[in-house]
N, C-alpha and C positions, 0 to 999 in steps of 0.2 A: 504494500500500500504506500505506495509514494507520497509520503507525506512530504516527502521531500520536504516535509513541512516547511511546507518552504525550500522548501527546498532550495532546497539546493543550492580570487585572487592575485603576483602578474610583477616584470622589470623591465629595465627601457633599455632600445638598440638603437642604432642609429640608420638613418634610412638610406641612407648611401648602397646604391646596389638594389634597393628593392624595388623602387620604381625608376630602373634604368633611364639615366635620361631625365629627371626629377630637377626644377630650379632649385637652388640652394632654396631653404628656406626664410634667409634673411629677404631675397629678391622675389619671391613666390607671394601669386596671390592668392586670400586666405577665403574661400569658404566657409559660409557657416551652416552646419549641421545640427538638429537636435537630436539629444542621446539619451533614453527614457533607459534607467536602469533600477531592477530588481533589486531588493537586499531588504529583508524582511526587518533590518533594525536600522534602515535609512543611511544617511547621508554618512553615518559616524559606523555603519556595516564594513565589513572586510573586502564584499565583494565590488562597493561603491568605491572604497579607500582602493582597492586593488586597480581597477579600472582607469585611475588618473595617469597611471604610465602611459596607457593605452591613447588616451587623450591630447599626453604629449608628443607623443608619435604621430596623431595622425595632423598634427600641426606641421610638421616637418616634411607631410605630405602635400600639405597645400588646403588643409581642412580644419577651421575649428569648431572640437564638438563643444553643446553645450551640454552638459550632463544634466540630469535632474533623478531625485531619489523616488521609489516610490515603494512603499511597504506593503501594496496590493498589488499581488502580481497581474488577477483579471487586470484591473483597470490598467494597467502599464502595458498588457497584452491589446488590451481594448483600443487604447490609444496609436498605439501601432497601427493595428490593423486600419482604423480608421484615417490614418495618415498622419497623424498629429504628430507625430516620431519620425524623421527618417531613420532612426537606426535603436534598438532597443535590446536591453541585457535580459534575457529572463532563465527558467530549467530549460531542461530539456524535453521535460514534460508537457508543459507548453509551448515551447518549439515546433513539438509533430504536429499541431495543428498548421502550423504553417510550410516548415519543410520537412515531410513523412522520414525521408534517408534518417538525415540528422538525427530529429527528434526521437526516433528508434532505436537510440545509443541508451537510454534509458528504461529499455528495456527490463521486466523484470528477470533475476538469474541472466542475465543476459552476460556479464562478466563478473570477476573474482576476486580480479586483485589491480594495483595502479600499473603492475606491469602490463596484464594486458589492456588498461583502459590507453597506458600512453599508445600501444600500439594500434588501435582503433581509432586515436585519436590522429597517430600520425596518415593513418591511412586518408581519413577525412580530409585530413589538410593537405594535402596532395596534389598538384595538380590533374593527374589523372582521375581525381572523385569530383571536381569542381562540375561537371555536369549532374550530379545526384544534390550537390549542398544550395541547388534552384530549384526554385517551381516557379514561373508566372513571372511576381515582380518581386519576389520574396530571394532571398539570397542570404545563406547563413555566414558570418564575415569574420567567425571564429569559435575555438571550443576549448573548455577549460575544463578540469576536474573540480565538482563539488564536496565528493568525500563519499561514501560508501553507506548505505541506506540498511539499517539496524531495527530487528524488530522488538519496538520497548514494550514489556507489561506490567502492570503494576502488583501482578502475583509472579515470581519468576518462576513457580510451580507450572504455570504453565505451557513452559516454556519446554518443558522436559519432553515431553511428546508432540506433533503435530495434532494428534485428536484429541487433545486437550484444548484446541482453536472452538472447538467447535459448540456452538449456539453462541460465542464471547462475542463482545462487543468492540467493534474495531474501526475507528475513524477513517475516512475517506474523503479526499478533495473530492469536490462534487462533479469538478470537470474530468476527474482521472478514470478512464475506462479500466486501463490497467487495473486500477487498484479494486474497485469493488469488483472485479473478475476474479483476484488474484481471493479476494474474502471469501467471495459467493465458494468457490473450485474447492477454499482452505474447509467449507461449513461456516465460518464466524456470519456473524450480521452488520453488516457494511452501515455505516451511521453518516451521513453527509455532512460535512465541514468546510469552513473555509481558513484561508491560512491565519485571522486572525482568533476565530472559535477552535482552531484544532490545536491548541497547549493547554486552555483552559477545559475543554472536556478531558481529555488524558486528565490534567492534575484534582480535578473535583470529583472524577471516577465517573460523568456522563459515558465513559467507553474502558475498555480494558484493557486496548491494546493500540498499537501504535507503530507506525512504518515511519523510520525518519533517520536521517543523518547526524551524526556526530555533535555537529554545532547546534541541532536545538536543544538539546542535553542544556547552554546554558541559555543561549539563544531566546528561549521558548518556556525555560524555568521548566525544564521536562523532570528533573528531579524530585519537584516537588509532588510531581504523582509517583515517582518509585517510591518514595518512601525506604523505610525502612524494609521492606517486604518483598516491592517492583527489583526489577531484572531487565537484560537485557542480553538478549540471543548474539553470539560471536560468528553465526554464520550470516555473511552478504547476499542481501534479499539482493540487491540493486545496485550500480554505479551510478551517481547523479553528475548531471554536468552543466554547466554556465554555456550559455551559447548567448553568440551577439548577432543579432537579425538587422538587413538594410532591405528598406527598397533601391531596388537597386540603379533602379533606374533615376536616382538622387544621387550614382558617385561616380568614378569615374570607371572606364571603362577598364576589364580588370582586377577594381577596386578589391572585390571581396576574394579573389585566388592569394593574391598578396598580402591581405589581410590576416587571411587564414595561416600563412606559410609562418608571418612573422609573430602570430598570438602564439603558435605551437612552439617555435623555436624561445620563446622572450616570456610567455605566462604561464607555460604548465607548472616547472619545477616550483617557479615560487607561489603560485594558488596550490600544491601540491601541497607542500610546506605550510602551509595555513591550514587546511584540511585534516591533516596527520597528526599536528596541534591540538588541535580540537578532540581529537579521537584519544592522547594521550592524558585529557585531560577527565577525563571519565575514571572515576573511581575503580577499580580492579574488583571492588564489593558486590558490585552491579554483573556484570559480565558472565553470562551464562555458558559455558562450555560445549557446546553442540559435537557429539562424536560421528564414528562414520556413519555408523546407520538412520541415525537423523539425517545428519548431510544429505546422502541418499534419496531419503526421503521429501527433503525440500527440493532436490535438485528434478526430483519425477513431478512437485507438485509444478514449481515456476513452467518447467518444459510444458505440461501440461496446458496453463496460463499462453504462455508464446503463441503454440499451436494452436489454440482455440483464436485470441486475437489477432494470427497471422490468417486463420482461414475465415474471417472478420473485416480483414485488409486494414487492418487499426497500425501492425506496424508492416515499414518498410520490408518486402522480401528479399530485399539486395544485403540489408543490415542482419536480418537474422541468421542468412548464411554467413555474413560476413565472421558474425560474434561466436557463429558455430565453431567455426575453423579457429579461431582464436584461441576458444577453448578448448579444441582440440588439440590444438600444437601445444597448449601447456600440459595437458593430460591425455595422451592417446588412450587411454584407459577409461575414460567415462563411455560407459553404455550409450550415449546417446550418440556418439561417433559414429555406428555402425548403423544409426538407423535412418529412413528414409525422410524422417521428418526434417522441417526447419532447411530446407532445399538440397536433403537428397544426405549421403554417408560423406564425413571428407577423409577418411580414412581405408 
């Protein structure tokens, strides 16, 4: 359940070489862009702080963005779409609505670990993927890691079986197909929420359970529903990830292949580093140990999840295969390698 709550960093390079051929930027004339970005704790957020690199770079491009916070993702989504943004930070989860590729990186069980996120991620930024990260006038101009998406309960009893999910109460962003799929498939009862009711139902016990990344632990004041009792499952539901969206037809021609190459190269390691942060800062008390045969078991339920919204058309079928093989290059041994789902065996 991608709570991503919200779900769901960055250093500065110099643009020399990126847009070959580029006026110096002292002599260049400046553009102005508007730049609607996500970060559920605003302008003083990590991912808003992180993002100023970003801004000074694209000055040296010949564009300056004006950034603005927004702590509701709809509306920042809304905005966007309605054009009021030419260019906007949100998940990934929100992203699929506008580029499916992308936005499918957020798949649930889709990846494991930051190794294989940077390598999906390098794959994205590629110029040979720059035809998948468009649709229409939508154009994804970068991808960043948000941290790794943890299932919190406020009984960590729960937590010991998968069929212990079941009739529990489990919060869900309203717009997240995923997620009240991933409920309905687990048995729990999928509860609709928005990013700023989905910390306070978790901590008042309006739900039991909860999909979310590392940083709402403080973010989100998610502690105060573990309590002394809550728990939190050590196996990765999800990767979340920061994607920046343009119209693209606001920048220059280009814009977002280059974009992409110099986010991947200049803001993974350090939003990586912000993320990993967050995740060490979780109590060792909390952390519920998941063995193989749970794993197992989570890994047949999300696949399960995949399939059911891949033959839905909810996520990208270029990106399932993609994150197939991914995962199979890390573990030729997972079952799911040899079988026909998720676009065929890659092994």
């Amino acid at each position: 359940m991608k709570f991503r709550t919200a779900m769901f960093g960055v250093a500065l390079a110099g643009a020399a070489g990126l847009f070959g051929g580029v006026i110096p930027p002292a002599a260049a004339q400046t553009e102005t862009r508007s730049f609607c970005v996500y970060d559920p704790i605003g302008a003083n957020g990590f991912i808003y702080q992180a993002l100023q690199d970003y801004v000074v770079q694209a000055r040296a491009w010949g564009l300056k963005l004006e950034p603005r916070a927004y702590t509701d993702e709809g509306v920042a989504a809304s905005d966007f779409k309605a054009g009021k943004c030419d260019m906007a930070a949100m998940t990934g989860v929100r992203a699929i609505h506008f580029v499916k590729f992308a936005g499918s990186l957020d798949m649930a069980g889709g990846l494991q670990n930051y190794d294989q996120e940077r390598t999906a991620i390098r794959v994205m930024s590629s110029p040979k993927a720059s035809p998948y990260m468009q649709d229409g006038d939508y154009e994804v101009a970068g991808v960043v890691p948000l941290g790794k998406a943890f299932l919190f309960s406020r009984d960590r009893k729960l937590l010991r079986s998968i069929d212990n999910i079941a009739g529990k109460k489990v919060a869900v962003l309203s717009y997240d197909k995923q997620a009240s799929t991933l409920a309905r498939i687990a048995g729990a009862s999928p509860v609709g929420a928005t990013i700023a009711s989905f910390g306070p139902m978790f901590n008042n016990g309006s739900v039991d359970l909860a999909y979310a990344p590392a940083f709402a632990y403080n973010a989100l004041e998610l502690y105060k529903g573990l309590g002394q009792d809550g728990g939190i499952a050590d196996f990765v539901l999800g990767m979340l990830s920061g994607q920046m969206l343009i119209h693209k037809d606001r920048f220059p021609e280009g814009y977002g292949e280059k974009s992409r190459q110099w986010v991947f190269d200049n803001m993974f390691d350090a939003t990586l580093s912000r993320v990993t942060g967050a995740e060490k800062q979780i109590p060792d008390q909390y952390w519920v140990r998941i063995n193989d045969e749970r794993s197992t078991k989570y890994r047949e339920l999300f696949r399960n999840v995949r399939v059911k919204l891949g033959q839905a058309d909810w996520y990208s079928h270029r990106m399932q295969h993609l994150l197939k093989k991914i995962r199979c290059d890390s573990d030729a041994g997972l079952a799911e390698c040899s079988l026909d789902s998720e676009g065929g065996p890659v092994n």
